[in-house]
C-alpha positions as CSV (number, residue, x, y, z in Angstrom):
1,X,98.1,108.4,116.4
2,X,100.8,111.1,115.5
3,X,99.1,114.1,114.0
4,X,100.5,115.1,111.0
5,X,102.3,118.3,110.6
6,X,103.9,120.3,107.5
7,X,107.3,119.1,106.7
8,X,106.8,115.5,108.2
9,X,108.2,112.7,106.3
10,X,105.3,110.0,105.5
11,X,105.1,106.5,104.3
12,X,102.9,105.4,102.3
13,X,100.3,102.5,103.5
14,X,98.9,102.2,100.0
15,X,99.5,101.7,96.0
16,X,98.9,104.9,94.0
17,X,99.3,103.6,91.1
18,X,97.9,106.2,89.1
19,X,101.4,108.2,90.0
20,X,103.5,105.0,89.8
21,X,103.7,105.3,93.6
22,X,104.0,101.9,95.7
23,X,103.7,101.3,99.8
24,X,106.4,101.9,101.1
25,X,107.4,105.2,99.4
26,X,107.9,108.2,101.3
27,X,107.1,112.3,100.4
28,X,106.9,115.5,102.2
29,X,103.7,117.1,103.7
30,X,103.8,120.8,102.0
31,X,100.1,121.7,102.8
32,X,97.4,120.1,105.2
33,X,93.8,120.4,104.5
34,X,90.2,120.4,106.0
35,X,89.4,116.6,106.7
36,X,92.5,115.0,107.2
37,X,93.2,115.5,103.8
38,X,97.2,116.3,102.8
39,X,99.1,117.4,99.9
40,X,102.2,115.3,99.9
41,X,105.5,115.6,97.9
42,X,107.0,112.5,96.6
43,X,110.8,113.0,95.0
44,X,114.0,111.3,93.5
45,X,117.2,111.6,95.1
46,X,117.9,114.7,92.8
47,X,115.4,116.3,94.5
48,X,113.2,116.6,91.7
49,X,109.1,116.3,92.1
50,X,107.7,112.7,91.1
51,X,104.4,113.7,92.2
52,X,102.5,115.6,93.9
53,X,99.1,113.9,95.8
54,X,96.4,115.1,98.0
55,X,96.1,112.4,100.8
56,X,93.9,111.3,103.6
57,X,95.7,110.3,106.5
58,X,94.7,106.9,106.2
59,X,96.7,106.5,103.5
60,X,100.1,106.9,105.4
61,X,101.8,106.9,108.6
62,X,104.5,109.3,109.7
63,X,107.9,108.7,110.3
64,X,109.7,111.8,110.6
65,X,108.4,114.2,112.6
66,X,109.7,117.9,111.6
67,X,108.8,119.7,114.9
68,X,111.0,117.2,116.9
69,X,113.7,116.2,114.0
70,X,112.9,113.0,115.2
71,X,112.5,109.5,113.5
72,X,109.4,108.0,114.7
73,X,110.4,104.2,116.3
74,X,109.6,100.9,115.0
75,X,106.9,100.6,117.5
76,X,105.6,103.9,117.1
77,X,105.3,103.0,113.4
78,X,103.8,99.6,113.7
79,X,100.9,101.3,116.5
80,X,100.2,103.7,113.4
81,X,100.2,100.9,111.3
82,X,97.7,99.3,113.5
83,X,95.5,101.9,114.6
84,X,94.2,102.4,110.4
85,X,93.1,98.9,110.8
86,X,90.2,96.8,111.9
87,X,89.4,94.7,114.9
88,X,89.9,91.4,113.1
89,X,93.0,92.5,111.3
90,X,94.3,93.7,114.7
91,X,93.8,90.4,116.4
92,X,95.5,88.8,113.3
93,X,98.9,91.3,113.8
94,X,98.6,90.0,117.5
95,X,98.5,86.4,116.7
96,X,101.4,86.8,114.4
97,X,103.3,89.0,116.9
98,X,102.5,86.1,119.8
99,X,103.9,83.8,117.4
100,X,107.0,85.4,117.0
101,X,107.7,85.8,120.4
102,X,107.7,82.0,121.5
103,X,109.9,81.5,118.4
């Protein structure tokens, strides 16, 4: 899994509804905590601050990584994806992705 850094851009895995954020929505890390725990900007295309959450880093992946000014790859992405979850829902993600390769 990519450690995250300050100034990556994350996804996230999760609803936070409590900030009317959905998966999917992407923020800034601007501080990193004890415990894998984050503080994570999320803004409008103005620039302006939606919110402002504290995270675990089970509740996102990275996809920009600010050291390397790099997009992370689909792959890369999908194996972050992965590694939050379980055995059964990993053999489930391979089914699928053994399916779509005879198709």
């Amino acid at each position: 899994m990519i450690q995250p850094e300050l100034f990556d851009i994350v996804e996230l895995l999760v609803d936070l509804p409590e900030y009317n954020l959905r998966a999917g929505t992407q923020g800034t890390i601007v501080e990193s905590y004890q415990n894998n725990a984050y503080e994570v900007e999320f803004s409008d295309s103005t620039g302006e601050t939606l919110a402002l959450c504290t995270l675990s880093s089970q509740q996102f992946i990275v996809v920009w990584q600010a050291k390397t000014k790099t997009w992370l790859s689909v792959p890369d992405r999908v194996a972050a994806i992965l590694n939050n979850l379980d055995n059964k829902r990993q053999e489930e993600v391979l089914d699928f992705a053994r399916f779509l390769y005879l198709k």
